[in-house]
N, C-alpha and C positions, 0 to 999 in steps of 0.2 A: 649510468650516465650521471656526470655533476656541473650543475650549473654555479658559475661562481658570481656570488654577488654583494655589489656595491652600491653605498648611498650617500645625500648628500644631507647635508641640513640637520634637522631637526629627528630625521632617519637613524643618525650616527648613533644616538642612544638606545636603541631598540635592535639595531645588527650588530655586530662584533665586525673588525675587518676580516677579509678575507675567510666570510662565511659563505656558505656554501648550500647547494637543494640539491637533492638527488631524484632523476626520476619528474621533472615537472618537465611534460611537454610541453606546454605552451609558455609564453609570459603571466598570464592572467593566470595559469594554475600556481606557477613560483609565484605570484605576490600573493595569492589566497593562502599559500603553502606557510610565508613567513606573518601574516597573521600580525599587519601594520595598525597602528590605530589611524583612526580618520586622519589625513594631512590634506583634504582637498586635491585635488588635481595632479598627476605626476607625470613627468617626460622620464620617457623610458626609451632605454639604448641598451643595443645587444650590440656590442664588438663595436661600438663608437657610434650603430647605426642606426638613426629613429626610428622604431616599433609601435605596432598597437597589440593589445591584450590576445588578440589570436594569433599571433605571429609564434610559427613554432621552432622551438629549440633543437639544440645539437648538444652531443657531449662536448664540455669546455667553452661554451659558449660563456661570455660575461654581461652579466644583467646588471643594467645601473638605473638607477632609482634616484632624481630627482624631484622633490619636490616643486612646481610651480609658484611662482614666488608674483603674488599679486599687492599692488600698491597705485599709490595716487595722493592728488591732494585732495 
């Protein structure tokens, strides 16, 4: 099984594109798997579709990994 995965932000220099995890059942096992530094909060989508961390995978599945983007005055 390979999940293919993508990020946005600040992500881009820590994943190569068109990297990939073999083998992680769930969401929360792929981002433990790719080993992020802290970026605070992340919206995470499998196949376009919002997820939470126990949401489990399929082979081919696409994991995207944005970062939460917080601001104000």
């Amino acid at each position: 099984m390979s999940i293919t995965i993508k990020v946005a932000g600040p992500l881009k220099q820590h994943i190569p594109p068109g990297a990939s995890i073999p083998d992680a059942a769930t969401v929360g096992q792929a981002i433990e798997r790719l080993a992020l530094p802290e970026v605070g909060s992340l919206l995470m989508l499998v196949n376009g579709q919002m997820v939470h961390w126990h949401t489990e995978l399929k082979d081919g599945d696409t994991l995207e990994l944005i970062p939460a983007i917080c601001g104000g005055a």
